[in-house]
C-alpha positions as CSV (number, residue, x, y, z in Angstrom):
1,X,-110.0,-20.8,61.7
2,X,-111.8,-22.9,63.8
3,X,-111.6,-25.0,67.3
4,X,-112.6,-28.5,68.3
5,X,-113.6,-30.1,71.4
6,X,-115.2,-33.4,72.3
7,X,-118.1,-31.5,73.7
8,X,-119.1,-28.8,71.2
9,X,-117.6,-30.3,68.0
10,X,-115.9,-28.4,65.7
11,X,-116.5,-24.7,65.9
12,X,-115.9,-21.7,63.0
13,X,-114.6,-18.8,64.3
14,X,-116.0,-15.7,63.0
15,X,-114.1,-14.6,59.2
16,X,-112.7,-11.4,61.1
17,X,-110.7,-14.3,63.6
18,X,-107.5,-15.0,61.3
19,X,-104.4,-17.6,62.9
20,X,-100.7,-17.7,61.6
21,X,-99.2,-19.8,64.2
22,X,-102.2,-20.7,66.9
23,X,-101.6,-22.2,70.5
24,X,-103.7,-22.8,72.9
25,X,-104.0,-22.5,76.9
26,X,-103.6,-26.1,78.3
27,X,-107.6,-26.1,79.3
28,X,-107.9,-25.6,75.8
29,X,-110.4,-22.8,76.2
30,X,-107.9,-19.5,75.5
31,X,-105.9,-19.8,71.9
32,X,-103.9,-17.0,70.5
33,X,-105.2,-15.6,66.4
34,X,-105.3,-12.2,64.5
35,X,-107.7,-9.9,65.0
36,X,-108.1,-6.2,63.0
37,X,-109.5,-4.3,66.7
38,X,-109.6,-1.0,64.9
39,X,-110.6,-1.5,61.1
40,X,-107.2,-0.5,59.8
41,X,-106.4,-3.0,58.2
42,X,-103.6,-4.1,60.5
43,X,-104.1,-7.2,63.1
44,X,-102.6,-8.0,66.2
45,X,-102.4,-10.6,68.1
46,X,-105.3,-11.5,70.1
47,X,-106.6,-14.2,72.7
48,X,-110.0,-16.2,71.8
49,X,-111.7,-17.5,74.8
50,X,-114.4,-19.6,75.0
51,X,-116.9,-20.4,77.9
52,X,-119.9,-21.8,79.6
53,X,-121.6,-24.9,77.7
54,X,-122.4,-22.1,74.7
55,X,-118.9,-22.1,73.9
56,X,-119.3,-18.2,73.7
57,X,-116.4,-16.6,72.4
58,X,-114.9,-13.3,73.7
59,X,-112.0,-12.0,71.9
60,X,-108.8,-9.8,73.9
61,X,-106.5,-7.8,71.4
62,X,-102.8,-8.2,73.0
63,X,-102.2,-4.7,71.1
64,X,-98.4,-4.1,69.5
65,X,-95.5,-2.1,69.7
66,X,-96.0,0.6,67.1
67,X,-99.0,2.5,67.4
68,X,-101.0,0.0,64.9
69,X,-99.0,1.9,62.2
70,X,-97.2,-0.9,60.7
71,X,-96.6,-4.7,60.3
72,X,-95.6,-7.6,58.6
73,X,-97.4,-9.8,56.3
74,X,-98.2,-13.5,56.0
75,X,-100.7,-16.0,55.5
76,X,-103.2,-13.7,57.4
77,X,-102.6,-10.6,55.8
78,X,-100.9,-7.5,57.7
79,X,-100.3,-7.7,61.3
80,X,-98.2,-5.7,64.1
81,X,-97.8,-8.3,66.1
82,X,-98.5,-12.3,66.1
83,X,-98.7,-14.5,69.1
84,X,-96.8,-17.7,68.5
85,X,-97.7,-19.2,72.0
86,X,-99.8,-19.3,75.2
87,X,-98.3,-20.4,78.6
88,X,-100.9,-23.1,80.3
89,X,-103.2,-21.0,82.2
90,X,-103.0,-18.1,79.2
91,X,-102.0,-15.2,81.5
92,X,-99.0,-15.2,79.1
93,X,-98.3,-14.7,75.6
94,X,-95.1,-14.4,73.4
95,X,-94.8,-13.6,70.0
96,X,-93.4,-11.6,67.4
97,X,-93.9,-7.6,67.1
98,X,-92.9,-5.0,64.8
99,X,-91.7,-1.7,65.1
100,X,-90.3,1.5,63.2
101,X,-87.2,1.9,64.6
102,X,-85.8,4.4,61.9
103,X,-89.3,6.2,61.2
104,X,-89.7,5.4,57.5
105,X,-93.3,4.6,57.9
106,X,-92.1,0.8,57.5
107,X,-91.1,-1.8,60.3
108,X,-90.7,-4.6,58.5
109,X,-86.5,-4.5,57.8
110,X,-84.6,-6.9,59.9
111,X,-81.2,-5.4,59.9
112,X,-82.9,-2.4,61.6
113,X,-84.3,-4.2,64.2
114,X,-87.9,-3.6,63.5
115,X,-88.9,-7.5,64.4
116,X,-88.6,-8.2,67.8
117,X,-89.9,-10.5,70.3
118,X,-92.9,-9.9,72.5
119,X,-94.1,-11.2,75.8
120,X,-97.8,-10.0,76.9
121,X,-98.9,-10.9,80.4
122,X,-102.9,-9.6,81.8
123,X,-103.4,-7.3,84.5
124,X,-102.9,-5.0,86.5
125,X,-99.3,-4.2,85.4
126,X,-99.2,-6.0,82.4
127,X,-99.7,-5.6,78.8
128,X,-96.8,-6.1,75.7
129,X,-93.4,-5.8,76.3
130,X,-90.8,-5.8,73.8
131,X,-88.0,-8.9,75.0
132,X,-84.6,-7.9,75.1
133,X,-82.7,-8.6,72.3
134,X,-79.2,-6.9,73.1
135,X,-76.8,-10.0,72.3
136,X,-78.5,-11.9,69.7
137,X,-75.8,-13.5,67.7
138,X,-76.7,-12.0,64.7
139,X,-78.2,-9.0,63.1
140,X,-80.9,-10.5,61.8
141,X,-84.8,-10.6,63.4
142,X,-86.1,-11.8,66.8
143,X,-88.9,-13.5,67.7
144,X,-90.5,-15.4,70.5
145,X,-91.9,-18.8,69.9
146,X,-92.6,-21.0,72.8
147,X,-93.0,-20.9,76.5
148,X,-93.4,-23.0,79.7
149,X,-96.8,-23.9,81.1
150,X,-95.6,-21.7,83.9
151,X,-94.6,-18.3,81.6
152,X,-91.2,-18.1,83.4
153,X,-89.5,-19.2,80.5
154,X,-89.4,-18.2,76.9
155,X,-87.8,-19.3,73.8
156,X,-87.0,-18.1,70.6
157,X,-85.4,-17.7,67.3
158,X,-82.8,-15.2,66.1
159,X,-83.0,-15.4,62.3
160,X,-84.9,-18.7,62.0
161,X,-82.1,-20.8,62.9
162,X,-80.5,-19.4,66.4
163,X,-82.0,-20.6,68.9
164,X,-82.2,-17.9,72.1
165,X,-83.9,-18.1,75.8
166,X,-85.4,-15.6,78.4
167,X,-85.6,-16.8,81.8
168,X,-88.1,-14.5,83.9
169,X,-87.8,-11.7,80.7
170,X,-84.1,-11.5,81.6
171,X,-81.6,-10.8,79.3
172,X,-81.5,-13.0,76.0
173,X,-79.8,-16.6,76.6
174,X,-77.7,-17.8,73.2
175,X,-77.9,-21.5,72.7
176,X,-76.5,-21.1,69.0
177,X,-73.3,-20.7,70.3
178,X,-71.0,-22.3,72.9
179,X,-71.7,-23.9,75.4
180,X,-74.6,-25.2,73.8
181,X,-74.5,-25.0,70.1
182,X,-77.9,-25.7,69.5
183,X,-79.8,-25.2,66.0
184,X,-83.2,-25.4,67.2
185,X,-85.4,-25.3,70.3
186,X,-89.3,-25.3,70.4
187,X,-90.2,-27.7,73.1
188,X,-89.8,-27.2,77.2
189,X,-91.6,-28.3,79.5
190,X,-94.1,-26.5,82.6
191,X,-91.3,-25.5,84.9
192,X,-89.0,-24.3,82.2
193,X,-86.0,-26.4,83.6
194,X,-86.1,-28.7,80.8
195,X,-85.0,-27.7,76.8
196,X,-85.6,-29.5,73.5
197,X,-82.7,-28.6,72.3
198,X,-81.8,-29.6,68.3
């Protein structure tokens, strides 16, 4: 993984600094990667920052929704959660998480509901929440994928191709269906009052 800038160049992150689906805070100092806190073998979604004319890097585990007992796989290797993007000022994060809703030691089977969306905010009372996902259209997996530059507003996916909303981590919004009958939606914009929608 690494980060460029007009200033610093290009910049390697350290090998234990994987990515899957990076973002990065409007500034373009905070981005969201992987990050194995613990040793276990398991990632979770973490926040890079850099700073000062250094560039010094300072990482922030968002933590997950399991314990750190469990994830899924990808490109950079097992992880209980993955950040999928960062609002502008990167006080908020959204993602996807996993969790073991059944106990089998696994959380990795859609149809149980063990991939579900995230949203992480930072202090005092934040942390990672699991987004609600009671009236997705379908059985299949959740995820959060893109937010405003204000974090009010969240979009998602139910399943890859349903597109689904969160307004203020509200209940979940279906734009696969009627009214809208959208197929996709990645793209809104800082006040979250205007949708992409595909």
């Amino acid at each position: 993984v690494f980060k460029w800038d007009a200033v610093h160049g290009f910049a390697i992150l350290p090998p234990e600094l994987t990515a899957s689906n990076t973002t990065m805070s409007r500034n373009g100092q905070i981005m969201n990667v992987q990050y194995d806190d613990n040793g276990n073998g398991i990632g979770q979604a973490t926040l890079a920052t850099f700073t000062g004319k250094s560039n010094k890097l300072t990482v922030t585990p968002l933590g997950d929704l399991n314990g750190d007992t469990c994830g899924g796989s990808s490109s950079s290797g097992i992880n209980s959660s993955f950040g999928w993007a960062v609002d502008d000022s990167a006080h908020t994060v959204v993602g996807t998480a996993y969790i073991d809703t059944d106990e089998d030691g696994g959380c990795t089977t859609p149809t149980k509901g063990e991939v579900v969306p995230f949203i992480w905010t930072d202090g005092k009372n934040g942390g990672m929440r699991q987004l609600p996902t009671e009236g997705a259209p379908s059985a299949s997996w959740v995820r959060a994928h893109a937010i405003s530059g204000n974090g009010k507003f969240v979009l998602g996916s139910n399943g890859g191709s349903r597109p689904v909303a969160w307004v203020n981590e509200g209940p979940l919004v279906d734009l696969y269906n009627a009214p809208y009958q959208a197929r996709d939606a990645y793209a809104v914009n800082y006040e979250g009052d205007r949708v992409v929608l595909g």
